[in-house]
mmCIF file as gemmi writes it, N, C-alpha and C atoms, coordinates in Angstrom:
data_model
loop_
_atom_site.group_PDB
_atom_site.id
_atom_site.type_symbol
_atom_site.label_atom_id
_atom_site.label_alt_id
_atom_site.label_comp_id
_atom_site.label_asym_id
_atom_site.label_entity_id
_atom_site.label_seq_id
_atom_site.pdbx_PDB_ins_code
_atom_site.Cartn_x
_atom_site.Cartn_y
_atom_site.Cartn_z
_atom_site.occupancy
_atom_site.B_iso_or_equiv
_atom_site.pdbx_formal_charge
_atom_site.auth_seq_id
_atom_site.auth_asym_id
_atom_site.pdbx_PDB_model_num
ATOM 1 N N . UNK Axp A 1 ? 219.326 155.38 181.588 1 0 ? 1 A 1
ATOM 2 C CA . UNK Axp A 1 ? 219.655 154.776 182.864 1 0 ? 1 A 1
ATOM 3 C C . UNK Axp A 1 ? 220.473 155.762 183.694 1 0 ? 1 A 1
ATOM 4 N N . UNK Axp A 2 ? 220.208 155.495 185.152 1 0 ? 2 A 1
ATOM 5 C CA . UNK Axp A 2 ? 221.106 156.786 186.05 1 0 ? 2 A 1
ATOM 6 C C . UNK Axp A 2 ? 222.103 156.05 186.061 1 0 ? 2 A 1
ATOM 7 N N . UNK Axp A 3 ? 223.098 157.272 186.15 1 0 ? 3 A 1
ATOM 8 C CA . UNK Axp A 3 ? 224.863 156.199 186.707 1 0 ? 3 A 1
ATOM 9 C C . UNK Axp A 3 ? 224.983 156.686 188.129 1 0 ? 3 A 1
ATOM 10 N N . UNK Axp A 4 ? 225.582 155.968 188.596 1 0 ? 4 A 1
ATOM 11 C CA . UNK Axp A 4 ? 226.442 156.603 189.868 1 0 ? 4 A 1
ATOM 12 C C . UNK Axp A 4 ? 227.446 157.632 189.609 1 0 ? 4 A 1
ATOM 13 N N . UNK Axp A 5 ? 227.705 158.64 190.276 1 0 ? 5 A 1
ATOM 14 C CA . UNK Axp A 5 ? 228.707 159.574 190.097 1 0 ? 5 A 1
ATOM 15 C C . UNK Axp A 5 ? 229.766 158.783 190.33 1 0 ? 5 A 1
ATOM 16 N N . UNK Axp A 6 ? 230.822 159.284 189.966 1 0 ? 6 A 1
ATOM 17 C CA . UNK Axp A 6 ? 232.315 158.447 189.619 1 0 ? 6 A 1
ATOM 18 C C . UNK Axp A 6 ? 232.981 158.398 191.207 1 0 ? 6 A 1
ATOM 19 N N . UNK Axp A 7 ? 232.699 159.549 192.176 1 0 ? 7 A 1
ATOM 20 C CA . UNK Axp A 7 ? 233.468 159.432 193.486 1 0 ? 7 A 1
ATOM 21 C C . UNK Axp A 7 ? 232.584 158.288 194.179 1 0 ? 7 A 1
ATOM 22 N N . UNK Axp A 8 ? 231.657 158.433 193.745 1 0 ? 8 A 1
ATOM 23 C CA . UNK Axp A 8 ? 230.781 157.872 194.818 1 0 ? 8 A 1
ATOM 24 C C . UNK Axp A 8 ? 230.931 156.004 194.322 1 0 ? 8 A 1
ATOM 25 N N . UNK Axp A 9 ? 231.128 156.029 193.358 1 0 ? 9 A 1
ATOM 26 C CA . UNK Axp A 9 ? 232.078 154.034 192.731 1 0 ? 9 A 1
ATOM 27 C C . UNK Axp A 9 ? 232.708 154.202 193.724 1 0 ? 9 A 1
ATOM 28 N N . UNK Axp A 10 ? 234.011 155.277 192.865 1 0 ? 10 A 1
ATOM 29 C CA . UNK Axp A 10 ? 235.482 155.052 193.618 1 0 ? 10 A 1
ATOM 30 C C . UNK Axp A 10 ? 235.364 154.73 194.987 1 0 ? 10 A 1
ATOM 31 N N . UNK Axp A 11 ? 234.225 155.119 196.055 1 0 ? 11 A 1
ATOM 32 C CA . UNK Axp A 11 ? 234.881 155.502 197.477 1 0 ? 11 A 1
ATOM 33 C C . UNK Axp A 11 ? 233.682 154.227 197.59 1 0 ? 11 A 1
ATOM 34 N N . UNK Axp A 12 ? 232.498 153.246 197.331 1 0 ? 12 A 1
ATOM 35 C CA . UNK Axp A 12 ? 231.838 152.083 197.449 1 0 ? 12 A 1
ATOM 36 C C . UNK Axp A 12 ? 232.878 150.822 197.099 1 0 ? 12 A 1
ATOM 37 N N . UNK Axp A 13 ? 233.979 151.254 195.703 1 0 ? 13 A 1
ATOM 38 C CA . UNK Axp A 13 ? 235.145 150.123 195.57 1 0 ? 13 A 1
ATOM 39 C C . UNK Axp A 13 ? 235.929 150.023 196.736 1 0 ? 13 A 1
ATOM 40 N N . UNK Axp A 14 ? 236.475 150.751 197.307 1 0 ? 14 A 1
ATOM 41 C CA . UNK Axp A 14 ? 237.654 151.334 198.286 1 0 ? 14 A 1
ATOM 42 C C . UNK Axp A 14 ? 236.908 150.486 199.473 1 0 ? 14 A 1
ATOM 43 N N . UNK Axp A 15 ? 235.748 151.061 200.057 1 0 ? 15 A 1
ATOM 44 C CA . UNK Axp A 15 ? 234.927 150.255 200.893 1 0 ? 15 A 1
ATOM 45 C C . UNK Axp A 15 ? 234.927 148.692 201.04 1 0 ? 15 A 1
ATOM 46 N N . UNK Axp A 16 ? 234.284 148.539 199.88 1 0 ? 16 A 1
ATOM 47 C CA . UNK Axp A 16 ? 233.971 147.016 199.141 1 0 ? 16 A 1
ATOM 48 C C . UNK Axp A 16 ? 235.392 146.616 199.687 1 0 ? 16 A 1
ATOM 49 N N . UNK Axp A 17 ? 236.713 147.211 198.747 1 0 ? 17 A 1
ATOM 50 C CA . UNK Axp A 17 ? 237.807 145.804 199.471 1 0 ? 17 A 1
ATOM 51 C C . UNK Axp A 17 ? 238.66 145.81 200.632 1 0 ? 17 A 1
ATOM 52 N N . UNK Axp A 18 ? 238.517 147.323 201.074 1 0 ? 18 A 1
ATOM 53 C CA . UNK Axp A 18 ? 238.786 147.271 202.444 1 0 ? 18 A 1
ATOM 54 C C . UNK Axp A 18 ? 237.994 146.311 203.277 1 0 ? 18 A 1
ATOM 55 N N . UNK Axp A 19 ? 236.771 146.115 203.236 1 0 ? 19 A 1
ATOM 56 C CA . UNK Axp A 19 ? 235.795 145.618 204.128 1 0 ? 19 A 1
ATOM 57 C C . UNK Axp A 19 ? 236.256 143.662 203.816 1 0 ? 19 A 1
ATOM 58 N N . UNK Axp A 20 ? 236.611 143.131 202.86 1 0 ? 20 A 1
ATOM 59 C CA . UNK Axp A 20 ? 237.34 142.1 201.808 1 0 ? 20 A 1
ATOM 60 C C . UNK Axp A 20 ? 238.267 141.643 202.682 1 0 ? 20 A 1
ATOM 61 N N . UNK Axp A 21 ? 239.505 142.559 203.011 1 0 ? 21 A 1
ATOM 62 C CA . UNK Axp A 21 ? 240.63 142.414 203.621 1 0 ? 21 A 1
ATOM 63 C C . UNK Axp A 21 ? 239.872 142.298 205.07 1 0 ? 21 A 1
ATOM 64 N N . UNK Axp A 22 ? 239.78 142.538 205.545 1 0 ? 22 A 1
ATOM 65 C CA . UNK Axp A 22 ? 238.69 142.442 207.224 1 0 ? 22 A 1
ATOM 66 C C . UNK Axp A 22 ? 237.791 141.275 206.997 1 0 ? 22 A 1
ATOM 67 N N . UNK Axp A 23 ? 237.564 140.817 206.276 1 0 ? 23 A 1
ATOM 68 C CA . UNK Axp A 23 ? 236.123 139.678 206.296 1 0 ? 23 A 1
ATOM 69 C C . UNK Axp A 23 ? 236.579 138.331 207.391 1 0 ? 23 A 1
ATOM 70 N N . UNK Axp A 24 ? 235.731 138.365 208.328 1 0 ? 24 A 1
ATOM 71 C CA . UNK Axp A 24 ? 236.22 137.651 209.414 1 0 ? 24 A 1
ATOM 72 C C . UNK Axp A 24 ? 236.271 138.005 210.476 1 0 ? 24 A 1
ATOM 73 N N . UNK Axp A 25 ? 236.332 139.284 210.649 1 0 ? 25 A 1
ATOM 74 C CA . UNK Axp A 25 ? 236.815 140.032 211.896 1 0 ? 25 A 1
ATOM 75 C C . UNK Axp A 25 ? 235.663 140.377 212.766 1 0 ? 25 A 1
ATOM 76 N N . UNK Axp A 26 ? 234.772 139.614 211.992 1 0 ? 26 A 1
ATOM 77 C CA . UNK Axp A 26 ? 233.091 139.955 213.376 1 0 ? 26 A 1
ATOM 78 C C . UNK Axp A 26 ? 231.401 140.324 212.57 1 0 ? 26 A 1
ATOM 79 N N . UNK Axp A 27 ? 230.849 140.089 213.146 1 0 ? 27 A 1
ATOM 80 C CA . UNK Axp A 27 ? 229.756 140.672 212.531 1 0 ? 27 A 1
ATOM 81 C C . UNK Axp A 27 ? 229.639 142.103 211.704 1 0 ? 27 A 1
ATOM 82 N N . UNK Axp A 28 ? 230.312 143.236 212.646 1 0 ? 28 A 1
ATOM 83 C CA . UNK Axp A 28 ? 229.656 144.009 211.901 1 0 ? 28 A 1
ATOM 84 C C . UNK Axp A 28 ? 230.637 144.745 210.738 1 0 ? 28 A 1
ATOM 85 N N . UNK Axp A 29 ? 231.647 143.799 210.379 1 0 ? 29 A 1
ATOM 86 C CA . UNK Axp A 29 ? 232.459 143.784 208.836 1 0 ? 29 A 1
ATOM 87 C C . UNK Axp A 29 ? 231.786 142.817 208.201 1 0 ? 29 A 1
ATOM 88 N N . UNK Axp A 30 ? 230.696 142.032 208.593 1 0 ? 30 A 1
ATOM 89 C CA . UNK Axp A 30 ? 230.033 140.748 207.626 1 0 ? 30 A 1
ATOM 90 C C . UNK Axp A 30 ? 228.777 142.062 206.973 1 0 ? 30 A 1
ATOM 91 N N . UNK Axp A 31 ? 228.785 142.301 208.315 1 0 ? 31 A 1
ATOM 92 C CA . UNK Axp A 31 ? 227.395 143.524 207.872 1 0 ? 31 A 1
ATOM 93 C C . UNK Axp A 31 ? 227.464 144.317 206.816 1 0 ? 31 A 1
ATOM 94 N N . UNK Axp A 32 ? 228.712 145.423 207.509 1 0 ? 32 A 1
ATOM 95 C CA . UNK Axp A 32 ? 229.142 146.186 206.261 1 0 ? 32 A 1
ATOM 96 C C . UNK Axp A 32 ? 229.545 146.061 204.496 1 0 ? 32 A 1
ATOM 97 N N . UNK Axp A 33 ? 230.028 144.759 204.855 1 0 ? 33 A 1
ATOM 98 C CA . UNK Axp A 33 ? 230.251 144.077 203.111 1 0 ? 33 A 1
ATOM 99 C C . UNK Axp A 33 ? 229.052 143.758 202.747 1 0 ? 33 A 1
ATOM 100 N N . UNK Axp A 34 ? 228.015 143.113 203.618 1 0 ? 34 A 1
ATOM 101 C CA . UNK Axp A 34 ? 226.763 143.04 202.87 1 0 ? 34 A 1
ATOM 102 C C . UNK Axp A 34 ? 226.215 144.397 202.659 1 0 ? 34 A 1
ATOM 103 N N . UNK Axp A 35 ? 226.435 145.518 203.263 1 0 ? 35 A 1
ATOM 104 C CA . UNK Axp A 35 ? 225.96 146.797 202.894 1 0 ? 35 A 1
ATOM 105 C C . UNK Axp A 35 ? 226.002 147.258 201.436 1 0 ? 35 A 1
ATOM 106 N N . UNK Axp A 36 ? 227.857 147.388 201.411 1 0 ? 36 A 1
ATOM 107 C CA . UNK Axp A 36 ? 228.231 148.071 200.822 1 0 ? 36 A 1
ATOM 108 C C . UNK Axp A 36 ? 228.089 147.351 199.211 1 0 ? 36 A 1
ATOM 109 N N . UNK Axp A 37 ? 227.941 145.824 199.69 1 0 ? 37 A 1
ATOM 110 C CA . UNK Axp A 37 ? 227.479 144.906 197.923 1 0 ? 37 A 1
ATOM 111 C C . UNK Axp A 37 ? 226.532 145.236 197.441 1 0 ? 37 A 1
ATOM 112 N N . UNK Axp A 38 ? 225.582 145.233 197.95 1 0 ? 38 A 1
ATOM 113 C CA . UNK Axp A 38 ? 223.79 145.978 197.885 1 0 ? 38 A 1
ATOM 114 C C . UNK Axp A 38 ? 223.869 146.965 197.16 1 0 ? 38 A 1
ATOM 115 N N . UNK Axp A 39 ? 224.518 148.276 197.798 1 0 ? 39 A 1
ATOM 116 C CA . UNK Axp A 39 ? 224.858 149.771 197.2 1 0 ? 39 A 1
ATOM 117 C C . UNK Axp A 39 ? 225.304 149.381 195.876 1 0 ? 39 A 1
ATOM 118 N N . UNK Axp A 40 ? 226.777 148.773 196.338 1 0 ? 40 A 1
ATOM 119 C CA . UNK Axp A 40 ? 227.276 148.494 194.464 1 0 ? 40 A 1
ATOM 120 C C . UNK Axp A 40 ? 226.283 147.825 193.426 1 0 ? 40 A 1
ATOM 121 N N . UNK Axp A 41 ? 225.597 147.205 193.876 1 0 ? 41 A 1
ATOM 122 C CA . UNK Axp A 41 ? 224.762 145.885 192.608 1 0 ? 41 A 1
ATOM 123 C C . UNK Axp A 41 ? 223.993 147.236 192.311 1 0 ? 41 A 1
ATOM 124 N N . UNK Axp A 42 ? 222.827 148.218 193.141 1 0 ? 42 A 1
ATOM 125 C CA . UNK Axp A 42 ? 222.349 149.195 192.881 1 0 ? 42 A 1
ATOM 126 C C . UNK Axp A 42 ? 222.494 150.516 192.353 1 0 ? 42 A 1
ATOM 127 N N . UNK Axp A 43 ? 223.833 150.657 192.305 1 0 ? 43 A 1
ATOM 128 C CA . UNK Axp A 43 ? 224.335 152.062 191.193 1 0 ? 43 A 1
ATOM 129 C C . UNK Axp A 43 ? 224.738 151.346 190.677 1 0 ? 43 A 1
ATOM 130 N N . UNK Axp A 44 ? 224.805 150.547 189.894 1 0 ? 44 A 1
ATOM 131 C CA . UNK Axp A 44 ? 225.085 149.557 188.538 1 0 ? 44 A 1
ATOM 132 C C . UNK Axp A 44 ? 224.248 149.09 187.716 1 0 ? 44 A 1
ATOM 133 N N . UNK Axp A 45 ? 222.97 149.052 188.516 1 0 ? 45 A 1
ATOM 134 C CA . UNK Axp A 45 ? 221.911 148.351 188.073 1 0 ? 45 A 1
ATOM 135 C C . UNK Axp A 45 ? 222.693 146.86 188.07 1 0 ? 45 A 1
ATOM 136 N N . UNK Axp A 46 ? 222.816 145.83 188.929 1 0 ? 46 A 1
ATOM 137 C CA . UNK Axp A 46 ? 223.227 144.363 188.778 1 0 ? 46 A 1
ATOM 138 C C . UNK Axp A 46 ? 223.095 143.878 189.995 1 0 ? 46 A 1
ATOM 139 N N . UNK Axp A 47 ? 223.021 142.482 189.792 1 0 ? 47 A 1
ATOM 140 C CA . UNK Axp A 47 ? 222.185 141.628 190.716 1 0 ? 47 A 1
ATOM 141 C C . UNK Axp A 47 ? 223.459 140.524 191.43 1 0 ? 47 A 1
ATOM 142 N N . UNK Axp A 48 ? 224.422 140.719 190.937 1 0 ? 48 A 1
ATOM 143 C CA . UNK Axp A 48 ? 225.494 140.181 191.64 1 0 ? 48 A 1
ATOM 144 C C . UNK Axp A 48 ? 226.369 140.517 192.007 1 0 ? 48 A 1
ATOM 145 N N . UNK Axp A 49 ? 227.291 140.939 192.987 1 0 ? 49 A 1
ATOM 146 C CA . UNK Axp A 49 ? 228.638 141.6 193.408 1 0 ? 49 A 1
ATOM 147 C C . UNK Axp A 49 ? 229.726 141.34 192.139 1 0 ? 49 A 1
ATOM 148 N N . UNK Axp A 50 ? 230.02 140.092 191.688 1 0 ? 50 A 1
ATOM 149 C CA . UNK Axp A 50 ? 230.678 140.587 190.923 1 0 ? 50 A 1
ATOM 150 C C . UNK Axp A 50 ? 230.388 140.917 189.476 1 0 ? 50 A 1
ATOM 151 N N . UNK Axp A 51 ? 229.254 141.537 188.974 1 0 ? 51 A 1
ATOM 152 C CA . UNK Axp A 51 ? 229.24 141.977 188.233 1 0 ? 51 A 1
ATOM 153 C C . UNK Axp A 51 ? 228.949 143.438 188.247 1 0 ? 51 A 1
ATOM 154 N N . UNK Axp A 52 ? 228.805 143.423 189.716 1 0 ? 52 A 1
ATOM 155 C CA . UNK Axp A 52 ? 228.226 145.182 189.972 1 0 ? 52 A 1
ATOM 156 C C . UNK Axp A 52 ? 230.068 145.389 190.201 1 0 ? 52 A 1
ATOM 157 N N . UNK Axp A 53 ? 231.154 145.1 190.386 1 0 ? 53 A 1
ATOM 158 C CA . UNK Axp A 53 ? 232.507 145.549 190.768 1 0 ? 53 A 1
ATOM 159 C C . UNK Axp A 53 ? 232.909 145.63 189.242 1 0 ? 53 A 1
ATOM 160 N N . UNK Axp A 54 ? 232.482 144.71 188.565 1 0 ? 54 A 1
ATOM 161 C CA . UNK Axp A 54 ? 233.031 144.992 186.975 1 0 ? 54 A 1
ATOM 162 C C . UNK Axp A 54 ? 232.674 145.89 186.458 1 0 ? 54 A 1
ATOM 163 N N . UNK Axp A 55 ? 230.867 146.305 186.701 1 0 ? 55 A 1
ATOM 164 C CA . UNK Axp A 55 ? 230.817 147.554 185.611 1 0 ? 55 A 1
ATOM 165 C C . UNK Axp A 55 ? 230.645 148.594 186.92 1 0 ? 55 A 1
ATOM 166 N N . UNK Axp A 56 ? 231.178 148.681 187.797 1 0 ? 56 A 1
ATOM 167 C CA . UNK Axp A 56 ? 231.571 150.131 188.249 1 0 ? 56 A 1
ATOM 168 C C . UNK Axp A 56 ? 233.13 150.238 188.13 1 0 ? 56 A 1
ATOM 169 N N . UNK Axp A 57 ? 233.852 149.042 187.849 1 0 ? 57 A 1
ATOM 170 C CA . UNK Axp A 57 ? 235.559 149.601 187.204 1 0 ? 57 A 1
ATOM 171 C C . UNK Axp A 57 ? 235.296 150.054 185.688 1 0 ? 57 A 1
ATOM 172 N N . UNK Axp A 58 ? 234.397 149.578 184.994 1 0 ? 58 A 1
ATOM 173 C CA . UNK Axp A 58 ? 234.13 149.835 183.644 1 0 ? 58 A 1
ATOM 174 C C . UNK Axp A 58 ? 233.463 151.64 183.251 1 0 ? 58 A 1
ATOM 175 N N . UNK Axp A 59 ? 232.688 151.526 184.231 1 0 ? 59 A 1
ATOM 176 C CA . UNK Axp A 59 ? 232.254 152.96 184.265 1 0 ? 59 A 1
ATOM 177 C C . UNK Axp A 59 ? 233.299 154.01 184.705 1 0 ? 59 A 1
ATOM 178 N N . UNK Axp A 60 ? 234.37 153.838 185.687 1 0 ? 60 A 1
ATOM 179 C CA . UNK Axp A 60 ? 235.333 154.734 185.66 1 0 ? 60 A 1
ATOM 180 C C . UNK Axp A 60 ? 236.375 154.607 185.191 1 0 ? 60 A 1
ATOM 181 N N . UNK Axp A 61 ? 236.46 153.514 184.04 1 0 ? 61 A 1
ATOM 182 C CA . UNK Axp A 61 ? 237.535 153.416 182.962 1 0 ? 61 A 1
ATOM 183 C C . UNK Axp A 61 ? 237.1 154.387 181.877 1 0 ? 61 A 1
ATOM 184 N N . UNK Axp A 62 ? 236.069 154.684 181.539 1 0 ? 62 A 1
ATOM 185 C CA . UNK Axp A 62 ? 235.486 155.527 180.466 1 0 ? 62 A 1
ATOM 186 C C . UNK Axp A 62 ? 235.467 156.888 180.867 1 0 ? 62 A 1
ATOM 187 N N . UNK Axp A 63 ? 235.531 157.868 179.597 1 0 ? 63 A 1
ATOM 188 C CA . UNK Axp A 63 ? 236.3 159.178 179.486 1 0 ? 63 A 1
ATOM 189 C C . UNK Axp A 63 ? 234.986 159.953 180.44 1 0 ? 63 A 1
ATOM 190 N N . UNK Axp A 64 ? 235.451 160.652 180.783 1 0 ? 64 A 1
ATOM 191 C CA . UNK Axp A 64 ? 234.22 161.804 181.632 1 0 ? 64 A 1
ATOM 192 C C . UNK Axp A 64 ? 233.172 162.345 180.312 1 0 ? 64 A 1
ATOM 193 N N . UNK Axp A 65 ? 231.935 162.058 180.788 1 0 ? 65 A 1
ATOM 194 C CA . UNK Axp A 65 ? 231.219 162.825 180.083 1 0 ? 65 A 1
ATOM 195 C C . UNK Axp A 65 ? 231.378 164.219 179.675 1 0 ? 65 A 1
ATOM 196 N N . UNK Axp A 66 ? 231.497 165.182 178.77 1 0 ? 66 A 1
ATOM 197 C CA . UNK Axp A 66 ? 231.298 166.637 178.967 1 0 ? 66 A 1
ATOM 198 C C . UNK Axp A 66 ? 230.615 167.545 179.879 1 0 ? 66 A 1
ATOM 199 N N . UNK Axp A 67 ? 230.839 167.421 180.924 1 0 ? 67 A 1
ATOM 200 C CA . UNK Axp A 67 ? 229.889 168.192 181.89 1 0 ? 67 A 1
ATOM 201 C C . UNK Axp A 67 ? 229.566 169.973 181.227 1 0 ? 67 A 1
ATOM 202 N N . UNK Axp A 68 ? 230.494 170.702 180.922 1 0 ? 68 A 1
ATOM 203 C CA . UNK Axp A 68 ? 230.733 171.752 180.626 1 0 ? 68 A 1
ATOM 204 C C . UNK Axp A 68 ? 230.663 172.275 179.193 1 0 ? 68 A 1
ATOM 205 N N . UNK Axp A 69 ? 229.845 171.575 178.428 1 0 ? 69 A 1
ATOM 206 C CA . UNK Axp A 69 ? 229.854 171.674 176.779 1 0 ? 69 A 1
ATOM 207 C C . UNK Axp A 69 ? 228.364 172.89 177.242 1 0 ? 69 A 1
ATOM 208 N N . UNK Axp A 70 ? 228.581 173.985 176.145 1 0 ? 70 A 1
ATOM 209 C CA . UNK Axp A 70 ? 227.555 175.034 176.22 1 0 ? 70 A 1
ATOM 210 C C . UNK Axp A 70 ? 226.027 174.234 175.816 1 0 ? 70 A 1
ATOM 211 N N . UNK Axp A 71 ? 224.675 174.7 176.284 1 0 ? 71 A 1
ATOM 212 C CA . UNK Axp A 71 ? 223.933 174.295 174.964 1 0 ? 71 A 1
ATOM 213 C C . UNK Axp A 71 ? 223.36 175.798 174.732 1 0 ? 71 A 1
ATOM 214 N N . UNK Axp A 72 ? 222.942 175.23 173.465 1 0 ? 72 A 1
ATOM 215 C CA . UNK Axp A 72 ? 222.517 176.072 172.195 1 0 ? 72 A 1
ATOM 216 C C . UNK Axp A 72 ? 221.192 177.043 172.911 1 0 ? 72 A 1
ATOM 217 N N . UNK Axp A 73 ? 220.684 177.886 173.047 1 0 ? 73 A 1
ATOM 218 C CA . UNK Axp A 73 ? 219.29 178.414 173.977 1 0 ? 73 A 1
ATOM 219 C C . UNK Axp A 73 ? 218.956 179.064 172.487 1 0 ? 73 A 1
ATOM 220 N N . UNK Axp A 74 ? 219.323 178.787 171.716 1 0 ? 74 A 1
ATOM 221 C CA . UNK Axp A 74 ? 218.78 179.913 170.193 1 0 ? 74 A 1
ATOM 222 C C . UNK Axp A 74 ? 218.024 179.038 169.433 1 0 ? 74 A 1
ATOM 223 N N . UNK Axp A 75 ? 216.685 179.349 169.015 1 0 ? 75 A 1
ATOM 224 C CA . UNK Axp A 75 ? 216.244 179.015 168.362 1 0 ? 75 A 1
ATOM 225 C C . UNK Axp A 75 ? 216.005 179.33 166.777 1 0 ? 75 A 1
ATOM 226 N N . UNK Axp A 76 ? 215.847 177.962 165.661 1 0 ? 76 A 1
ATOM 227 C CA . UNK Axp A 76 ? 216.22 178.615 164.444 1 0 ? 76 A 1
ATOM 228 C C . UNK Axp A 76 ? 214.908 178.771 164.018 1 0 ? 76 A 1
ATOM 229 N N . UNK Axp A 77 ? 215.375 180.41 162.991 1 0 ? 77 A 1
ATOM 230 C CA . UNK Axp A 77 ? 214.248 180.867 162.575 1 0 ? 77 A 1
ATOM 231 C C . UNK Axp A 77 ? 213.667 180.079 161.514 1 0 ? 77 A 1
């Protein structure tokens, strides 16, 4: 499964409850929260806001993958 890169949660969460705190303030903060829920349910793979906010806090609770681990290019004889 693809993940979302970790900035790109962080800065869709940040969105998500900024846009939360504003809800009310007009159409196009109704808009934007419906945007930005969409995005989240979709780098999560999930079909509901709050389960797409749980496992994108869950995904950047967990340790960074190894980006930088060598691989092996040698083959054994």
């Amino acid at each position: 499964m693809l993940m979302a890169h970790p900035a790109v949660l962080e800065e869709l969460l940040r969105r998500y409850e900024e846009l939360r705190a504003q809800q009310g303030d007009g159409d196009g903060v109704a808009r934007g929260l419906e945007d930005v829920s969409y995005t989240l349910c979709v780098s999560t793979g999930t079909r509901e806001i709050a389960a797409a906010l749980a496992a994108a806090r869950e995904q950047l609770r967990r340790p960074a993958t190894r980006r930088n681990t060598p691989v092996s290019t040698s083959v054994p004889a």
